[in-house]
C-alpha positions in Angstrom: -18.8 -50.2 41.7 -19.5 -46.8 43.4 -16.3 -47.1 45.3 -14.4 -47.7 42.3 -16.1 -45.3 40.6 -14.6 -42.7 43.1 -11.0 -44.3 43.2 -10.7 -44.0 39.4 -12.1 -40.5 39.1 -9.2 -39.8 42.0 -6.6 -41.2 39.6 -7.6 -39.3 36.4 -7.4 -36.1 38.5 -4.1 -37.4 39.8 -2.9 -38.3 36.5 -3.9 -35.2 34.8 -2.0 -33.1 37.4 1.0 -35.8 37.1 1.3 -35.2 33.1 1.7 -31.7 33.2 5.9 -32.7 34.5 6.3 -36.0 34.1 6.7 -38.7 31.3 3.4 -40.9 30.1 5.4 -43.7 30.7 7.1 -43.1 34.2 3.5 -42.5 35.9 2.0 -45.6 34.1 5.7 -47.5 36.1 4.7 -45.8 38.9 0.9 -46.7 39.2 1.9 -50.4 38.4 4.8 -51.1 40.8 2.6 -49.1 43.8 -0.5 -51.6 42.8 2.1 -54.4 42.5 3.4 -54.0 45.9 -0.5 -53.3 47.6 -1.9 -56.4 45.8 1.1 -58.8 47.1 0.4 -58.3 50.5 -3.3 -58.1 50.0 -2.9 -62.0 48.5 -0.5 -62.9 51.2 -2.4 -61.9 53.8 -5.9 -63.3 52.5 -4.1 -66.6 52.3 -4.4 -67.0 49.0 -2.9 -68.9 46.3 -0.9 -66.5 44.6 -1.2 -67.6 41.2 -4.7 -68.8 40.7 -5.7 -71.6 38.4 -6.0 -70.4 35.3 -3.0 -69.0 34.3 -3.6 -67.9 30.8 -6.7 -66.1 31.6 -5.2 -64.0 34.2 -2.3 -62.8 32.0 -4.7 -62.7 29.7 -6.5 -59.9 31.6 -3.2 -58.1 32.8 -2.3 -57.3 29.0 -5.8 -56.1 28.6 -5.3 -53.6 31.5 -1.9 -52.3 30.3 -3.3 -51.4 27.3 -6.0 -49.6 28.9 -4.3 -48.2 31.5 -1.9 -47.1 28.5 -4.0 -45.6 26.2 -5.9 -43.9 28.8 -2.8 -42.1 30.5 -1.8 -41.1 26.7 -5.5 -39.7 26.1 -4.7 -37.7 29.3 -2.0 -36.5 28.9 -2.2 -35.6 25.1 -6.2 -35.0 24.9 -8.1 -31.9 27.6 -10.0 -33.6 30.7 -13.3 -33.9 28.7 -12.4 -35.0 25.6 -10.4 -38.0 27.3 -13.4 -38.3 29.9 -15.9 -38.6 27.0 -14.0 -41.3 25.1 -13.4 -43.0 28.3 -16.9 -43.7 29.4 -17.6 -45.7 26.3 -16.1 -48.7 28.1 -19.9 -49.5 30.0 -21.4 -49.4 26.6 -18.7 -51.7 25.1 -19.0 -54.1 28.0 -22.0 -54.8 27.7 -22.2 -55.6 23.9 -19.1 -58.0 24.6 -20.3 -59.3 27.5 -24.2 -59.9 25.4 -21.8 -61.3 22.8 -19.6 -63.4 24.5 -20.8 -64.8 28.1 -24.1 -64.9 26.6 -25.4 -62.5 29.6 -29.2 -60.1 28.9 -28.0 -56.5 29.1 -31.6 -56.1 31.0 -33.7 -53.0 30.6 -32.2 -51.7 34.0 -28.8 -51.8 32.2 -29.8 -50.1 28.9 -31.7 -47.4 30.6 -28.4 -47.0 32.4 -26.2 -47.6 29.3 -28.6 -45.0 27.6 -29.3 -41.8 30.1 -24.6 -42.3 31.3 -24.2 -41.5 27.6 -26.7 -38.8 27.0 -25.3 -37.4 30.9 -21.7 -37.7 29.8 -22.2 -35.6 26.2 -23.6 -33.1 28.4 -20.9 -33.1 31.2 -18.0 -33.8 29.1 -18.9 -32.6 25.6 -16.2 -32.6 23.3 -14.3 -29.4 22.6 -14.0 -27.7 19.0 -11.2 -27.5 16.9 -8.8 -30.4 15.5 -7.7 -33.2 18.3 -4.9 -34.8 18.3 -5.4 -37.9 16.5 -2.6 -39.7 18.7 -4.8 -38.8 21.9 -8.1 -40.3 20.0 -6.5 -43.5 19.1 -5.5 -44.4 22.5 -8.9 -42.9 24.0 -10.5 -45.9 21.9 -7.8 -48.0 21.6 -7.7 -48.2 25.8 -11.7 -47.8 25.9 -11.6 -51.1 23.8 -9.2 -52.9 25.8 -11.0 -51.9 29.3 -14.4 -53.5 27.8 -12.9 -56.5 27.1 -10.6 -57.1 30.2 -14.1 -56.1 32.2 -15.2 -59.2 30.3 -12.6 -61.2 31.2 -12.6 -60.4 34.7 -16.7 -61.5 34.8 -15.2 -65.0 33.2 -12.7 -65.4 35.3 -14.2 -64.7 38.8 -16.2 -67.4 38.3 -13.3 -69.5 39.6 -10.4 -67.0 40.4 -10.8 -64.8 43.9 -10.7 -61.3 43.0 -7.5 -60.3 45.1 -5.9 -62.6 42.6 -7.0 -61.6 39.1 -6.1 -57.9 41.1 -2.6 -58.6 41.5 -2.1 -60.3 37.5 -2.9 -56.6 36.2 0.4 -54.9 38.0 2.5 -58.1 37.8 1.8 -58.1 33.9 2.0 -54.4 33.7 5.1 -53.5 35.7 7.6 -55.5 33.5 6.0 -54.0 29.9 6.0 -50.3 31.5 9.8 -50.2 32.3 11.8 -49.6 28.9 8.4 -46.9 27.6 9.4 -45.4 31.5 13.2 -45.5 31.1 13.2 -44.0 27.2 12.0 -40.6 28.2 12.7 -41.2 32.8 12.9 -37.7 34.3 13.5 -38.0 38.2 10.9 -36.9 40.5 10.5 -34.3 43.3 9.8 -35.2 46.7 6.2 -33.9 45.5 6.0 -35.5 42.7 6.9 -38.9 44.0 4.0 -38.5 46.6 1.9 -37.8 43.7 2.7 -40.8 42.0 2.4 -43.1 45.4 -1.2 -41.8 45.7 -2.2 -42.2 42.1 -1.2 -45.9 42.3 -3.3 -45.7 46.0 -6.4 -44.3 44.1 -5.9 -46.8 41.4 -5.8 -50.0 44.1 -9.2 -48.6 45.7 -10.7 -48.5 42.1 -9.5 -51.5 40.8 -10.1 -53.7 44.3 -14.1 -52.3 44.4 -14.0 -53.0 40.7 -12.9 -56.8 40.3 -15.1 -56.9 43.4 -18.3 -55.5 41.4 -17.6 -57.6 38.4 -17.4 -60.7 40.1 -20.8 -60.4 42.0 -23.0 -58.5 39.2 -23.5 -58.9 35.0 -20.9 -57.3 33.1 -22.9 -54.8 31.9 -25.0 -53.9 34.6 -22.0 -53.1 37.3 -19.8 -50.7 34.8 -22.6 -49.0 33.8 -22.4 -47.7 37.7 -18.6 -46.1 36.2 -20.5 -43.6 34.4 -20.6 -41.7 38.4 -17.1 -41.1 37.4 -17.9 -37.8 35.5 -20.4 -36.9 38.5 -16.9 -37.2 40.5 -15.1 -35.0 38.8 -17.5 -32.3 39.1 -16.9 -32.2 42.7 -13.2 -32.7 41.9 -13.3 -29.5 39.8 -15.3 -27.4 42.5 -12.7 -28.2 45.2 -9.4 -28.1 43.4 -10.0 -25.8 40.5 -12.4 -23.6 42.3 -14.4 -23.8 39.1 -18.3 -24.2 39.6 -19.9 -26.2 36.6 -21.9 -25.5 33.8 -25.6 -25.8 33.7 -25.1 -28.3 31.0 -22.8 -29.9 34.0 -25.5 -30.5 36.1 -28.2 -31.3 33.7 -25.4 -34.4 32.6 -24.6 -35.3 36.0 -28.6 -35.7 36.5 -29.1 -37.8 34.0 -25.9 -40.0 35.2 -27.5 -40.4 38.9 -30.9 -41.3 37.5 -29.6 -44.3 35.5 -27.4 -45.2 38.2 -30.6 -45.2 40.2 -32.4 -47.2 38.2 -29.8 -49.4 37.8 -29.3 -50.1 41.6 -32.8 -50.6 42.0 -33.3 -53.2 39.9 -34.3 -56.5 40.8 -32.3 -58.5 38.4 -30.0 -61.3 40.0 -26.3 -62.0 38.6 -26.5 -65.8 37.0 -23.3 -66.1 38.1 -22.1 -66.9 41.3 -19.2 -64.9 42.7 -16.0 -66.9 43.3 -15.2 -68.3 46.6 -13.8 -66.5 49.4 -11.2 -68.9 50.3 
């Protein structure tokens, strides 16, 4: 979950820097068919069946990542960097109410402690800004928030017989066919740079999303994304390094907060009930 953690706090940087010249649409393409490509081969050369068992389920799950990946990329691109960050990171809290509600799984105190101090950390780190927001960019903050809790869900179900390389490759093969007419209504070709940012944002996006399915299919639902809150202690360093823009006291006093529950959380002795799915 750490390792995704990092992967996905790449690709929002990524993405942020992508939406300043090219469509919504066209990176969300982009990210899909990259990820749809990496997952193939990581399938084929596992050895797996490459269309697991339950069918339903892993579509299922690939229509709930489209519409978070959508709605996040929108919030991105339409909302600034903390605003979007901020709504984002509602997804552990989410996930664990879901996953309480519907796989019958204790949040645990470790979890809640987590859940708790990520929230407090992230007001601090990424506090909204003032003035009006675009109500567009908060609808598809929560909107893909929403869908990201419950296709974390989903994923916890469905590892339980499903290899995660598999329910890893139904998220692009789902997503690549519904991003091509939102792509080609506004397509705007790319520059040699450009395209090389898009190959690493889908890159980025495999690492997080590999690590994550990973996480979700050997630990509770809500324990293991309430790890994803590191993603704000990311982008700090992300800011420092690209930006040259040292953060705010209020920065650090968040990203405290953040590494505490994350501690607390990893030290934990709660097991998963679940067993993760078999390797082969």
């Amino acid at each position: 979950m750490i390792g995704s953690a990092a992967g996905f706090s790449v690709m929002s940087l990524l993405v942020k820097l992508a939406s300043e010249d090219l469509p919504t649409g066209e990176i969300v393409l982009a990210r899909a068919i990259v990820t749809l490509g990496l997952s193939y081969a990581m399938v084929r050369r596992a050895r797996l069946p490459t269309w697991g068992t339950q069918h339903a389920g892993l579509v299922f799950r690939g229509l709930l990542g489209f519409g978070g990946l959508a709605g996040y990329y929108v919030a991105l691109a339409r909302l600034p960097l903390a605003d979007a960050t901020t709504l984002q990171n509602t997804t552990p809290l989410l996930t664990a109410g879901l996953a309480w509600w519907l796989l019958g799984e204790q949040i645990g105190w470790a979890a809640a402690v987590a859940i708790g101090l990520g929230l407090a950390g992230v007001l601090l780190v990424a506090h909204p800004t003032g003035g009006a927001l675009d109500p567009l960019g908060i609808a598809a903050a929560v909107g893909g928030a929403t869908c990201s809790a419950i296709a974390y869900v989903t994923v916890r179900k469905l590892a339980r017989t499903e290899h995660p390389l598999v329910i890893v490759f139904y998220f692009p093969l789902v997503a690549t066919p519904l991003a091509i007419p939102w792509a080609l209504a506004d397509f705007a070709w790319p520059s040699v740079g450009q395209l090389g940012l898009l190959i690493a944002i889908g890159v980025a996006t495999q690492v997080g999303q590999v690590c994550l399915t990973m996480g979700l299919s050997l630990e509770r639902a809500g324990r293991a994304t309430s790890v994803g809150y590191l993603q704000v202690c990311f982008a700090m360093i992300w800011q420092v390094v690209v930006f040259d823009v040292s953060p705010a006291a209020t920065t650090i006093a968040g990203a405290a907060l953040i590494i505490v529950g994350t501690l607390v959380t990893a030290g934990s002795s709660s097991r998963s009930p679940t067993p993760p799915a078999s390797p082969a």
